[in-house]
C-alpha positions in Angstrom: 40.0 -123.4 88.7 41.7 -126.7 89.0 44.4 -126.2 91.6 48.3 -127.2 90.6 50.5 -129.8 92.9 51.6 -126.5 95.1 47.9 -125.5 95.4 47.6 -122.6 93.0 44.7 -122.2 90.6 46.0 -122.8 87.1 44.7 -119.7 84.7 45.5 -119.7 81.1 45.4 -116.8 79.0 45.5 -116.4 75.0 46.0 -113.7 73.2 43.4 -114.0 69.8 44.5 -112.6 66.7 46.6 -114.8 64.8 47.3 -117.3 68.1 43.5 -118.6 68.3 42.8 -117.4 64.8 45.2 -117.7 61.5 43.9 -113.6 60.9 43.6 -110.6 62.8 40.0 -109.8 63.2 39.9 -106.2 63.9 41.6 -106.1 60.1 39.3 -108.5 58.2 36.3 -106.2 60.1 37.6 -103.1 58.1 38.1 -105.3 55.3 34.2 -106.8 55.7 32.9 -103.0 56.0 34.4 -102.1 52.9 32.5 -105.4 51.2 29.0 -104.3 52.5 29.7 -100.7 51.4 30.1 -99.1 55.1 33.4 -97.2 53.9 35.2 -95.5 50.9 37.2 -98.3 49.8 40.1 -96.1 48.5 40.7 -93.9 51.8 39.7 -96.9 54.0 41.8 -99.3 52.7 44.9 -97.5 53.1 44.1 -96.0 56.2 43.4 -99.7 57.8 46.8 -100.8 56.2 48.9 -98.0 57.4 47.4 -98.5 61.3 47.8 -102.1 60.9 51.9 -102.0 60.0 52.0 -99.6 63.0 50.5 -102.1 65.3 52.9 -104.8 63.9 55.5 -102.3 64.3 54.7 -101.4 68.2 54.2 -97.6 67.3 50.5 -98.0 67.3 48.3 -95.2 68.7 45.5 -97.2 70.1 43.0 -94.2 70.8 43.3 -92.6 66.8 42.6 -96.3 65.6 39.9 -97.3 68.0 37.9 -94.0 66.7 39.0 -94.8 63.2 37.8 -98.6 63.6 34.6 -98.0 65.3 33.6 -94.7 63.1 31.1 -96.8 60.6 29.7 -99.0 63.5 28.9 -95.6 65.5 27.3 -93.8 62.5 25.0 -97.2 61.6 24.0 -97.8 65.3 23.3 -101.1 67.0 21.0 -102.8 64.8 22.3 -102.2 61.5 26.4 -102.8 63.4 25.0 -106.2 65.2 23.2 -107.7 61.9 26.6 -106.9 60.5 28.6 -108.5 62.8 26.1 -111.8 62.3 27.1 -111.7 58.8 31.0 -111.0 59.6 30.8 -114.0 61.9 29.2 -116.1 59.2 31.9 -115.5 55.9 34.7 -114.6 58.1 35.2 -115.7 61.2 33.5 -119.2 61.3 35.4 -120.8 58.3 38.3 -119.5 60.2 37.9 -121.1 62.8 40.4 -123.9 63.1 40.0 -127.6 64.7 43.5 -126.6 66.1 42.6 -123.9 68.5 39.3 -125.2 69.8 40.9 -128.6 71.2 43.9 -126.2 72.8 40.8 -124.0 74.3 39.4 -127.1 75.6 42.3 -129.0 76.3 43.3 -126.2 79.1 39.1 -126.1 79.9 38.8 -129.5 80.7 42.0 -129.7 82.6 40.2 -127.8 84.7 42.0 -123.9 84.1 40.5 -120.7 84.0 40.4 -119.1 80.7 40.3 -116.2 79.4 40.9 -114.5 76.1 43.1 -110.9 76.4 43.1 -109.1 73.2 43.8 -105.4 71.6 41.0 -105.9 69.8 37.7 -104.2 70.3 34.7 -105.5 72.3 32.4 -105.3 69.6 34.3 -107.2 67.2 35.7 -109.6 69.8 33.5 -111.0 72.0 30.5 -112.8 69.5 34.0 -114.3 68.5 35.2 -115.8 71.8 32.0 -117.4 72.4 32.6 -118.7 69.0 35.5 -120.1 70.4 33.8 -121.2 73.8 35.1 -118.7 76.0 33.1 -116.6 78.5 35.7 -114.5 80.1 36.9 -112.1 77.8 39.1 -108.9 78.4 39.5 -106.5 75.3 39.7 -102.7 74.2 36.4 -101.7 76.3 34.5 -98.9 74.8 32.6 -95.9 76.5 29.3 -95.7 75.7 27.7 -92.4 75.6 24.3 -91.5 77.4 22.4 -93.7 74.9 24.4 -96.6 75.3 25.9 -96.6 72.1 30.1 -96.5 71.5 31.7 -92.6 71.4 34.5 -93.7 69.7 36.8 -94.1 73.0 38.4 -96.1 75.0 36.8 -96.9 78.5 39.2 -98.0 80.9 43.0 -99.1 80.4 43.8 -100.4 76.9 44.4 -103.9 76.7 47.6 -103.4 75.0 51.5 -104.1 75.5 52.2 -103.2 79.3 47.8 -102.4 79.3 47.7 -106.0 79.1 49.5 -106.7 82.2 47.5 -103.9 84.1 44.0 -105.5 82.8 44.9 -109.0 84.1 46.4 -107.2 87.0 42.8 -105.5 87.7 41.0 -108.8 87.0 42.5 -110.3 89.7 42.5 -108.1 92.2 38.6 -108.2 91.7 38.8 -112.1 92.0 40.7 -111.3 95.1 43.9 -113.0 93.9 47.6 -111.7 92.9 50.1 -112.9 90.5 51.8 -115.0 93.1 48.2 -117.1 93.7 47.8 -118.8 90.5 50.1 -120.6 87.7 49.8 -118.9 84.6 49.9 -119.5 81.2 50.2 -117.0 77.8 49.6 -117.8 74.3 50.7 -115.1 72.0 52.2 -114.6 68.6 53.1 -110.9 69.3 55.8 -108.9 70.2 53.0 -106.3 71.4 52.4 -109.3 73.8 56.2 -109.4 75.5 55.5 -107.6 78.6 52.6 -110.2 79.5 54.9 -112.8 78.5 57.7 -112.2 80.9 54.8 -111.5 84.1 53.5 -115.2 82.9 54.9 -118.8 84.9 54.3 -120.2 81.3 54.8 -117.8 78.4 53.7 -119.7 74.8 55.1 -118.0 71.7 52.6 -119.2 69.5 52.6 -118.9 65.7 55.2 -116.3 66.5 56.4 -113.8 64.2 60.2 -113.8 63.4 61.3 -111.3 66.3 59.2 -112.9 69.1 60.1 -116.7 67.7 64.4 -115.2 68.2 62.9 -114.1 71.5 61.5 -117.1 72.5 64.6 -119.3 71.6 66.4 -116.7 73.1 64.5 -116.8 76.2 63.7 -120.6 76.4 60.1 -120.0 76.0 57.8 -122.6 74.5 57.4 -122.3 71.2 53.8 -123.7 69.9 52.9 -123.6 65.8 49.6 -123.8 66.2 48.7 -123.4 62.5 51.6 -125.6 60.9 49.7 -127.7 59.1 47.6 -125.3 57.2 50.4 -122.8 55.9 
């Protein structure tokens, strides 16, 4: 990490669902499983929708969605769930992929940050995508793994959610033997979900921010960055 003129490492942080990408991908997965036939279309459907207005909401419960999201990839196992993915990455994700976010990605990269993506989205659906994107360090919904290997359906660890988030980053750098106080940081988001990382930030980025976290931020005098104005 490049140090800043008061000798801090500078880390930079982005949230990825609708602030790198212009979707949210844990949504367009259940969408893509109910394409390749994986789940009743019907029941599916609404179930995805209702869980998805909580999460926009901030009533989400993380652990009854993480079991309802990963139920198909659990009853297909890993090479039926990773030829998938392939697939996902292919139709979805890569024409998705905007011109916009890579050069911000790299922009902080070559500048010489440390960056890593911090999302609420699952591992398995998450991480082909940030290497999509370039980036290696990724912290997301971790999933425990039963004696096989293979996900259970819960949640290993802290959930990288709201103030979960904050704890995640805050366990990351303890284990990189750093604190808050040691590095400049920086973090995109377009959620209110995201606040509570926001205010623990130097730099919080409101970016492509709904209606209640764009009053915030002019509120607040936080950046605000459309990322995606261009392509409405």
């Amino acid at each position: 990490m490049t140090e800043t003129p008061n000798h801090r490492p500078r880390l930079t942080l982005f949230d990825l669902d609708h602030t790198l990408l212009p979707l949210d991908s844990d949504y367009e997965w259940g969408e893509f499983t109910i394409r390749i036939g994986w789940t009743d279309p019907v029941d599916f459907a609404r179930r995805n929708a209702e869980f998805y207005a909580h999460y926009q909401a901030g009533t989400l419960d993380v652990h009854d969605y993480v079991r309802f999201a990963t139920e198909a990839v659990r009853q297909r196992g890993p090479e039926q769930a990773h030829a998938a993915h392939e697939r996902f990455m292919r139709e979805v994700i890569a024409p998705a992929i905007r011109p916009e976010a890579l050069q911000l990605v790299r922009q902080h990269q070559q500048a010489g940050d440390r960056v890593l993506i911090v999302s609420a989205t699952n591992e398995f659906v998450t991480r082909p995508i940030a290497q999509a994107l370039g980036v290696q360090e990724l912290l997301a919904m971790q999933l425990a793994r039963d004696a096989s290997g293979w996900y259970t359906g819960a949640i290993q660890g802290t959930p990288t959610m709201r103030e979960g988030k904050v704890q995640r980053m805050e366990e990351w750098l303890s284990a990189h033997g750093l604190r808050w106080a040691d590095v400049e940081s920086t973090f995109y988001s377009d959620s209110m979900n995201d606040v509570p990382l926001l205010e623990r930030v130097d730099h919080p980025v409101a970016t492509n921010p709904d209606a209640r976290l764009r009053a915030l931020a002019q509120e607040r005098g936080w950046r605000i960055l459309d990322l995606f104005s261009a392509h409405p």
